[in-house]
C-alpha positions as CSV (number, residue, x, y, z in Angstrom):
1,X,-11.3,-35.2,-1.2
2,X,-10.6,-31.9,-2.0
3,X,-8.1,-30.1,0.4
4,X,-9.4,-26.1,2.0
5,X,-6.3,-24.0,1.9
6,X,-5.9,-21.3,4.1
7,X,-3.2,-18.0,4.2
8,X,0.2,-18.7,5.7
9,X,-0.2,-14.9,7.9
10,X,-0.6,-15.3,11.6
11,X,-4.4,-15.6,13.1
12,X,-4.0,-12.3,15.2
13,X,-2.6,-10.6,11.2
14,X,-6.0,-12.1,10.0
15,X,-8.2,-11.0,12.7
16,X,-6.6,-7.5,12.4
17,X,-7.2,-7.4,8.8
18,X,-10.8,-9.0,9.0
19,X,-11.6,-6.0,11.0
20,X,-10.2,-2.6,9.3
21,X,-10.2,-4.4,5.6
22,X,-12.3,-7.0,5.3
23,X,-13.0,-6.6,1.6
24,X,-9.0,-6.5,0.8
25,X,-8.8,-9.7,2.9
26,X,-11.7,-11.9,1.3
27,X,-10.8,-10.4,-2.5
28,X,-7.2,-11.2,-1.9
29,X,-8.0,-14.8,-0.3
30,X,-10.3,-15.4,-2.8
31,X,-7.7,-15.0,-5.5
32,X,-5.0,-16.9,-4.1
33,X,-7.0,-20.0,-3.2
34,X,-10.6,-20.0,-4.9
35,X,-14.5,-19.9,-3.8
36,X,-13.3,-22.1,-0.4
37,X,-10.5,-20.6,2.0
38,X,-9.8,-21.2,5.9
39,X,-9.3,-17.9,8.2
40,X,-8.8,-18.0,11.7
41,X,-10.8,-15.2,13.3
42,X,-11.7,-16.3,16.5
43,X,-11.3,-19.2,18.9
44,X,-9.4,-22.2,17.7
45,X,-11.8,-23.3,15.0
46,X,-11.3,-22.6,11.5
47,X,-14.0,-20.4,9.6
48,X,-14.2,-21.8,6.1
49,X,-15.5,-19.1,3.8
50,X,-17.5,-20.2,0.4
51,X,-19.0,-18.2,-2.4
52,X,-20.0,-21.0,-4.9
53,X,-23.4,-21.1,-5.1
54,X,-23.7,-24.6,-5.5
55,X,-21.7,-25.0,-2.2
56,X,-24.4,-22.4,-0.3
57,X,-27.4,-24.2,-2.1
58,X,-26.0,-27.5,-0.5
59,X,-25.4,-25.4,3.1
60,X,-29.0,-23.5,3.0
61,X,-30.8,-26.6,2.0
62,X,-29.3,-28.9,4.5
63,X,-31.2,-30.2,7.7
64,X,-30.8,-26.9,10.2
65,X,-30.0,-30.2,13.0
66,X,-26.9,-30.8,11.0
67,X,-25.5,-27.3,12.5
68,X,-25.3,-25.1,15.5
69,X,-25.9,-21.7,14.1
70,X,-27.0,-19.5,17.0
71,X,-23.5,-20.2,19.0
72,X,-22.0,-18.8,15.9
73,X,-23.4,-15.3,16.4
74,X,-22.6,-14.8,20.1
75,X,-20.6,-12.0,19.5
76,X,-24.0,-10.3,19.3
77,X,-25.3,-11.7,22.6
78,X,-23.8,-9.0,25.5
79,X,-25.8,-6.3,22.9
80,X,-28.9,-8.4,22.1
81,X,-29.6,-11.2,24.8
82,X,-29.3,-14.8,24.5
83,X,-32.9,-14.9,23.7
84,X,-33.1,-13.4,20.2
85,X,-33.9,-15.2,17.5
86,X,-30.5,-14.9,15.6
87,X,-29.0,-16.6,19.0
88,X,-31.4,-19.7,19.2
89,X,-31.3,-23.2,17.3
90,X,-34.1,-26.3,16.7
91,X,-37.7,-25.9,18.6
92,X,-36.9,-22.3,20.4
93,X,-35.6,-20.9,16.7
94,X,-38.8,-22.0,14.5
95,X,-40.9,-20.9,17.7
96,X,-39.7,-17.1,18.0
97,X,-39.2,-16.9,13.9
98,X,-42.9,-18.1,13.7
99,X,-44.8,-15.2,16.3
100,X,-42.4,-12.9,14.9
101,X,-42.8,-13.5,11.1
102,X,-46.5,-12.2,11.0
103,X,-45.9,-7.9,11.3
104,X,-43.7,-8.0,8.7
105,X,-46.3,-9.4,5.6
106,X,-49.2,-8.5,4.2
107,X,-51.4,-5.4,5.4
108,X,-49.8,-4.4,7.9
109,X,-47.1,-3.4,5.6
110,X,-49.7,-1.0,4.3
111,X,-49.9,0.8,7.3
112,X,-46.2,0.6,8.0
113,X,-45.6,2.4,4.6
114,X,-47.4,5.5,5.4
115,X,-45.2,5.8,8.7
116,X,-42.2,5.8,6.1
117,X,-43.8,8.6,3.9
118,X,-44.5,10.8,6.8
119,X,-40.8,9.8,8.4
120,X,-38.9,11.0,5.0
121,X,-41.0,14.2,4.6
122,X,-39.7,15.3,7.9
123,X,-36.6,14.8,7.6
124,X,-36.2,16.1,4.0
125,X,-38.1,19.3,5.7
126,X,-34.9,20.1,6.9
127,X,-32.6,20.3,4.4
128,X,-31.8,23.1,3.2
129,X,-31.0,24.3,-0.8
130,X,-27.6,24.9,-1.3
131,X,-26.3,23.3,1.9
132,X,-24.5,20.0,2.0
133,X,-25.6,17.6,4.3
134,X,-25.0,14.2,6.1
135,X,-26.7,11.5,4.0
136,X,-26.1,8.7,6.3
137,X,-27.2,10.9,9.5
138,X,-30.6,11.9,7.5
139,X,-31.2,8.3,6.5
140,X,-30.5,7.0,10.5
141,X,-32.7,9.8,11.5
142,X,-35.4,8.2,9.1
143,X,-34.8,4.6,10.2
144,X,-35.0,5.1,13.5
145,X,-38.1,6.8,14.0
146,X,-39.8,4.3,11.5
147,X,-38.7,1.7,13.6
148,X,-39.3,3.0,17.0
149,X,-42.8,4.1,15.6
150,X,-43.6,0.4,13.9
151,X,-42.1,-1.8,16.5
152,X,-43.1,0.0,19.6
153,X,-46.0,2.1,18.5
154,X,-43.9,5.3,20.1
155,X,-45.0,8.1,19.0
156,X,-42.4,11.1,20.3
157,X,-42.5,11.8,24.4
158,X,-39.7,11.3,26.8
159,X,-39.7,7.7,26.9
160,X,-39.7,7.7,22.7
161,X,-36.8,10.5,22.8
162,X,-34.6,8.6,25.0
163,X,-35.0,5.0,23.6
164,X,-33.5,6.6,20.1
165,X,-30.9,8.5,21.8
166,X,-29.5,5.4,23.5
167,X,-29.9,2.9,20.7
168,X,-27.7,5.9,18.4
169,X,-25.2,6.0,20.8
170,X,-24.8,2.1,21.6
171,X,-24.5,1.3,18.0
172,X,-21.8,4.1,17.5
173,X,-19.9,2.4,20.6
174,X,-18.6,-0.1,17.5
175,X,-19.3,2.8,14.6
176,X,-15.5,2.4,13.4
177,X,-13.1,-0.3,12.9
178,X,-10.4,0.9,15.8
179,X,-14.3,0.9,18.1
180,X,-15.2,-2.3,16.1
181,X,-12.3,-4.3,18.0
182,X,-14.5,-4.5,21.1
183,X,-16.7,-6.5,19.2
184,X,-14.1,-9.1,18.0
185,X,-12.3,-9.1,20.6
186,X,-13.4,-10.4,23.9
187,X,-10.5,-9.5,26.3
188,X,-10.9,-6.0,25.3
189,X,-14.9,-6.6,26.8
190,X,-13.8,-5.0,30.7
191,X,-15.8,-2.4,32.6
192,X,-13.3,-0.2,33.9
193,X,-15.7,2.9,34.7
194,X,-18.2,4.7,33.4
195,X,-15.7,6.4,31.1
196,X,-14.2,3.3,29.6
197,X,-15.5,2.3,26.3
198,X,-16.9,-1.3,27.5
199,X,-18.3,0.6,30.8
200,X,-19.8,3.0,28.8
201,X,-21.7,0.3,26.8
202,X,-22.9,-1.9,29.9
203,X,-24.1,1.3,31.6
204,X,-26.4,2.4,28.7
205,X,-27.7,-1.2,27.9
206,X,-28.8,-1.1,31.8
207,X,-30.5,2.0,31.0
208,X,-32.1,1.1,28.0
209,X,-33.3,-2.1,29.5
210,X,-34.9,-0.3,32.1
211,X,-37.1,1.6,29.1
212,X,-37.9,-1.7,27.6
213,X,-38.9,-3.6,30.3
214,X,-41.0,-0.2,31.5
215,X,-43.0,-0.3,28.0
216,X,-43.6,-3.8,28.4
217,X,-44.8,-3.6,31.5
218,X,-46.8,-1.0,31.0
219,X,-48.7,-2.6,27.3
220,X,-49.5,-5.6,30.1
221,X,-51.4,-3.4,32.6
222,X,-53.3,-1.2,30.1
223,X,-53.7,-4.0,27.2
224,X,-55.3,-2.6,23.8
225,X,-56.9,-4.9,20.9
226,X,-56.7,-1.4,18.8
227,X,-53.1,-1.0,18.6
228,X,-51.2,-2.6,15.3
229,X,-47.7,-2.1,16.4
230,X,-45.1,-5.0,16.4
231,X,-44.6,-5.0,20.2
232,X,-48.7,-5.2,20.7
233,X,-48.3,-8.1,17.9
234,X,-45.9,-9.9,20.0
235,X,-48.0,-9.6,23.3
236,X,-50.6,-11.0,21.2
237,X,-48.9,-13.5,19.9
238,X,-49.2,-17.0,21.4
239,X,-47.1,-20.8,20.6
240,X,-48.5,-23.9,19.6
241,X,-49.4,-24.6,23.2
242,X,-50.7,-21.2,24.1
243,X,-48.2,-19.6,25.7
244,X,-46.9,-16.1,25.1
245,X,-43.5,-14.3,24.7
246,X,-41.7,-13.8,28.1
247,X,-40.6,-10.3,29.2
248,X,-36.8,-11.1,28.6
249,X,-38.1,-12.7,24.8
250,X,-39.6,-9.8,23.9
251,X,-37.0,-7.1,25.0
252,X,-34.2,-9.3,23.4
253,X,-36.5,-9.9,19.8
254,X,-37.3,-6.3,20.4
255,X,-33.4,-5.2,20.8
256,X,-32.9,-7.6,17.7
257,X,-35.4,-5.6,15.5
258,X,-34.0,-2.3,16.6
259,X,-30.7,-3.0,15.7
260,X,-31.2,-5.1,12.7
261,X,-34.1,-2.6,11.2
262,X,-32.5,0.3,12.0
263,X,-28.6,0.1,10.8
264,X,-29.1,-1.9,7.8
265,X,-32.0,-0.2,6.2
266,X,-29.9,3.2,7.0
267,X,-26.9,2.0,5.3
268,X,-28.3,0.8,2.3
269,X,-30.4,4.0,1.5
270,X,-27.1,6.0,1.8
271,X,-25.3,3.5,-0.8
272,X,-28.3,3.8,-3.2
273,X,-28.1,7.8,-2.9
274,X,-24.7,7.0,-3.8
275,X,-25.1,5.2,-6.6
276,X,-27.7,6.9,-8.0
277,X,-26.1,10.6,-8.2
278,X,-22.6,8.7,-8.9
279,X,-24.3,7.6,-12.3
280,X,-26.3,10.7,-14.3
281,X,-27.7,7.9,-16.4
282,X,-29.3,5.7,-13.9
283,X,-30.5,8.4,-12.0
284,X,-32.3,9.6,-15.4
285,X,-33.9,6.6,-15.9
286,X,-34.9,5.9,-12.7
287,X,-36.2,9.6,-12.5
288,X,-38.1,8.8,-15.5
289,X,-39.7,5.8,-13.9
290,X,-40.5,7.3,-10.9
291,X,-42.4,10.1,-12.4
292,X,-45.0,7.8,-13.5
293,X,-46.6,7.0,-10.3
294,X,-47.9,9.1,-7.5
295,X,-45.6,9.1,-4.1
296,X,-49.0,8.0,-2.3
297,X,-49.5,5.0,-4.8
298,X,-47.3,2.9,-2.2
299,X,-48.6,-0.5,-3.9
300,X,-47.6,0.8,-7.7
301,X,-44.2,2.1,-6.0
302,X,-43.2,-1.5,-4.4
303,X,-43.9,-2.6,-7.8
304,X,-41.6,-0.6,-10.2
305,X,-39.1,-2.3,-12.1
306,X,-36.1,-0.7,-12.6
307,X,-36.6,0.9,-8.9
308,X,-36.2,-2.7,-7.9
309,X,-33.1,-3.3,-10.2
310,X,-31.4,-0.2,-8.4
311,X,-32.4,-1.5,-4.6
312,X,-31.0,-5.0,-6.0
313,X,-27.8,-3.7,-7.0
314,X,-27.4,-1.6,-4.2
315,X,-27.6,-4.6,-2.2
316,X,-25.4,-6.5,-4.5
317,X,-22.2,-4.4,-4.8
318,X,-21.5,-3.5,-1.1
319,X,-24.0,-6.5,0.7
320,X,-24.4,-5.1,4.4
321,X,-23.8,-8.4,5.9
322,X,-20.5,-9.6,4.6
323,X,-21.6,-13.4,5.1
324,X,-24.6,-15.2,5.9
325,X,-24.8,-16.6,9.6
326,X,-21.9,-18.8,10.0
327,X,-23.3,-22.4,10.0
328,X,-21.5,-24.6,12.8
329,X,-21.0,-28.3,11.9
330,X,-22.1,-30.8,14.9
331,X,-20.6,-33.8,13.0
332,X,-18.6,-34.1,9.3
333,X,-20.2,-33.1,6.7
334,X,-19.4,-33.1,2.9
335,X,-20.6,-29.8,0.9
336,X,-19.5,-29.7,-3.2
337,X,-17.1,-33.2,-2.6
338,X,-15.5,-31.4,0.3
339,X,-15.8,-33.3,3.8
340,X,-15.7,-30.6,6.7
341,X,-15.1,-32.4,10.5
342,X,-17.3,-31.4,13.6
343,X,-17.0,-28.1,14.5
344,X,-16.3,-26.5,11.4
345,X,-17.5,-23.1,10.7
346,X,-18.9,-22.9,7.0
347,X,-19.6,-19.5,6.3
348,X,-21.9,-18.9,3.2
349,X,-20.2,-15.3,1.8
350,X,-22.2,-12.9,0.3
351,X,-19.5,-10.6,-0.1
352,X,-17.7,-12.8,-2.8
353,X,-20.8,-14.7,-4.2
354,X,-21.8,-11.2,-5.1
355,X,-18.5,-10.2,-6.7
356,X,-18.4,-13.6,-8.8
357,X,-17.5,-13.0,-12.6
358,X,-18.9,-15.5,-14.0
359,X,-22.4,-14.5,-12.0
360,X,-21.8,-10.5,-12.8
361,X,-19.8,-9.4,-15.2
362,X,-17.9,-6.1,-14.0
363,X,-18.6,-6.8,-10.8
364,X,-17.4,-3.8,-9.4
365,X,-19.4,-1.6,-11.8
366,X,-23.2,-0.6,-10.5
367,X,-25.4,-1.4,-13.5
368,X,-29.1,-1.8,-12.1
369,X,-29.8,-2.9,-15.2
370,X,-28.1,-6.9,-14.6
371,X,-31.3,-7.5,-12.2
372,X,-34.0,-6.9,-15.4
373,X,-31.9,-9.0,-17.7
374,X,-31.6,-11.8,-15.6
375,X,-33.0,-13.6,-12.6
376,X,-31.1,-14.9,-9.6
377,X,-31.3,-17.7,-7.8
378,X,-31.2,-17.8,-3.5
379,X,-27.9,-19.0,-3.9
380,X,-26.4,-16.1,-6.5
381,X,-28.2,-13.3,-4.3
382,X,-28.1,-13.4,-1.2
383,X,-28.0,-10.3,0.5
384,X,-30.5,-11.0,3.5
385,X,-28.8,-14.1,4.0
386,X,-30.3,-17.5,3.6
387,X,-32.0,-21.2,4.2
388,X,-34.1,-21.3,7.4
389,X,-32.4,-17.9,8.8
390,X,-33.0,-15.3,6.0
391,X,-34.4,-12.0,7.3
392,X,-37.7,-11.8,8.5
393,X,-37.5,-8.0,7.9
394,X,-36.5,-8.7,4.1
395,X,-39.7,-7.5,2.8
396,X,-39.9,-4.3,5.4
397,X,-36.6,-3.4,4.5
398,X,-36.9,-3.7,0.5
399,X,-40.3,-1.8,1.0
400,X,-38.4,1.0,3.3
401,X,-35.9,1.4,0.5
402,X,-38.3,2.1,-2.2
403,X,-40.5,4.8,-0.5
404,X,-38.1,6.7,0.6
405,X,-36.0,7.0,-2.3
406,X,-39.1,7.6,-4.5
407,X,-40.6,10.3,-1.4
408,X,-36.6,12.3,-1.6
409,X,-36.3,11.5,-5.5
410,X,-39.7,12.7,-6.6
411,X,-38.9,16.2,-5.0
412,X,-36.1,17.3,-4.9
413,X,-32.8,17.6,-7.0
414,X,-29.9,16.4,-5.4
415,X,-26.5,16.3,-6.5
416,X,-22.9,15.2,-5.2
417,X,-20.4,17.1,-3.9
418,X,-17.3,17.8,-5.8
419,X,-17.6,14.2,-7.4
420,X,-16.8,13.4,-3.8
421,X,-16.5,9.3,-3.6
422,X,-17.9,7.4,-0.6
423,X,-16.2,4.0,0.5
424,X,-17.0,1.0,2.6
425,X,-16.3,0.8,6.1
426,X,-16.7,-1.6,9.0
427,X,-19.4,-0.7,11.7
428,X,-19.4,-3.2,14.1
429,X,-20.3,-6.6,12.6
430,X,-21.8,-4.8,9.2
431,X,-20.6,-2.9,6.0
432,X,-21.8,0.7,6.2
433,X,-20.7,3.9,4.0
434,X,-18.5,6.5,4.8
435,X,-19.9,9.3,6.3
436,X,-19.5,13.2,5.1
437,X,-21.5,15.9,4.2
438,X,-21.1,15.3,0.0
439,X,-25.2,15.7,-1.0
440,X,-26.5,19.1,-1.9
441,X,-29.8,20.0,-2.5
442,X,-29.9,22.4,-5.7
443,X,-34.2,22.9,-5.9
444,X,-37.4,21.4,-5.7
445,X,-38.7,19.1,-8.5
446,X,-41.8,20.7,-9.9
447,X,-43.2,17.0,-11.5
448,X,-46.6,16.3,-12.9
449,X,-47.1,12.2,-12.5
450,X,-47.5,11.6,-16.0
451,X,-48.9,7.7,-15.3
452,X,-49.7,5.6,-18.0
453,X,-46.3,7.0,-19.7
């Protein structure tokens, strides 16, 4: 059997790297010990990170019983409640995933997508030519009120206004690496007053419970067949034997989809505004593209090819989950001729699987253009994770992505600051881009849709 080698540092040394550089840590293990390494990030257990795709096919494909895989994300409980979805196993988990799968396919996505349109254009309304501005502010702003707007069906009042300043400011609580260690590390987790960082957090998490539970309450005394937004879904929504979402179900599911829909989707856009003004060619190309549809043909926009290729490798180069859910093994377990005792933490990474030479060449380089040559498989892409836990919200997100780069791209001409570079950072549990002001906007695109070209 083979043997899992693991760095000779001390656990705290790897915990503290994990958090302010977890690329340099997972590169440099990576190339001292191959695709399966041991760290020691929390508790006593060892987390055994893999980025062979032949080991994550084996993990993704094996029987979900075989693993506890909602203990492994209870860092995430105090923010989203032990009843979200990401937090559940067996019966509960397929029970939750199915009432909550439906908003995010089909129609409905229709209706979602002219939400984005109108989302973007308001934003964008504000920049102004010649100014710099804050790309990853603009594309918060954008995510947010999409996702306040299709989950709850909010359109802007006090009780819309207040939800999105809350959930802004509880997510920057753990918007840096140094604010990141009260995520990672419990003992740091004490309420010492309203000033206190930890205090601060449990005090606007009471308040925005309050708002949640108020919504919900309300939507059950004044119930309306018309509405089509997720948190009317979910009210709907009823389990093999007929029974419907509790309150505390729904406002930790709906807490999950904030977060989750919000952050992520913000994140990426920024990188793929990045990318795209980093490299005059691709943005050429995919100018060219673009100008060949209408920005109200959603369907013919969600369709586009090398638009894809550039969301794809957006989500390849800097994934915005690091790893998959951490898979938690109840008893041994042998993955690629490896046997793993109980209570072993196998952690698919999508970091590394993404980076793999032999999967794409250059890895570090962002060439769209690796996603037309080639198909990959579940187990070579990964960046919504995997098996029975992917991302409900994969589709929603991908779909997000595309209309609102094509809305920004189609009219206006951006360019970057002083060749100014933007690099990964940790926020919280995810990967998000440095901030700054480093876009510009130079002039309106004056395009005729030349379709058919």
């Amino acid at each position: 059997m083979i043997q899992v080698k693991k760095p000779k540092t001390p656990r705290f040394a790897q915990l503290i790297e994990w958090v302010f550089n977890p690329l340099q840590l997972m590169e440099k293990s990576a190339k001292t010990y191959g695709d399966t390494f041991k760290l020691f990030l929390t508790g006593n257990y060892p987390m055994v990170f893999v980025s062979h795709p032949q080991a994550i096919k084996e993990i993704f494909n094996a029987n979900p019983d075989k693993f506890d895989i909602g203990r492994g994300n209870e860092l995430v409980a105090s923010l989203l409640g032990e009843q979200s979805l990401i937090l559940l196993d067996g019966a509960p988990h397929q029970r939750q995933r199915k009432l909550l799968t439906p908003p995010f396919h089909g129609d409905r996505m229709k209706s979602y997508g002219e939400l984005i349109c109108e989302m973007t254009e308001k934003v964008i309304s504000n920049w102004k030519i010649g100014e710099a501005f804050d790309v990853r502010t603009s594309m918060q702003e954008i995510s947010l009120s999409v996702i306040l707007q299709a989950v709850f069906g909010l359109n802007e009042g006090e009780r819309y206004d207040e939800i999105k300043q809350l959930i802004a400011s509880i997510l920057d609580i753990s918007g840096s690496p140094l604010r990141a260690m009260l995520v990672f590390v419990p003992f740091l987790q004490k309420d010492l007053g309203a000033w206190s960082p930890w205090g601060s957090f449990l005090r606007q998490r009471k308040r925005l419970d309050d708002l949640l539970y108020a919504e919900i309450q309300e939507r059950r005394d004044n119930p309306d067949a018309s509405r089509e937004d997720i948190l009317s879904l979910m009210m709907a929504a009823r389990d093999e034997q007929g029974q419907p979402m509790t309150d505390q179900e729904m406002r930790d599911e709906l807490m999950t989809l904030l977060v989750a829909g919000h952050e992520t989707t913000a994140s990426s856009l920024t990188w793929a505004f990045y990318w795209i003004h980093h490299h005059p060619e691709v943005r050429e190309k995919l100018l060219a593209e673009l100008d060949t549809v209408s920005d109200r043909d959603l369907t013919s926009i969600a369709k586009l090819p090398y638009l894809n290729a550039v969301c794809a490798e957006t989500l390849r180069i800097y994934p915005i989950a690091l790893i998959a859910f951490p898979r938690i093994t109840k008893a041994a377990i042998e993955i690629m001729d490896c046997e793993y005792p109980a209570e072993t933490w196998l952690m698919p990474c999508i970091y590394l699987t993404h980076h793999r030479q032999d999967l794409y060449p250059e890895p570090k380089q962002f060439k769209p253009e690796r996603f037309i040559d080639k198909q990959y498989s579940p187990y070579e892409y990964l960046p919504f994770g995997g098996g029975n836990r992917r991302c409900i919200g994969m589709a929603f997100a991908l779909f997000e992505m595309k209309l609102v780069l094509t809305k920004v791209l189609q009219n206006l001409d951006l360019s970057i600051v002083n060749n100014h570079e933007v690099k990964p950072t940790r926020r919280g549990g995810t990967l998000a881009p440095s901030g700054g002001k480093w876009l510009v906007v130079k002039g309106k695109r004056d395009v005729k849709v030349k379709v058919g070209v």
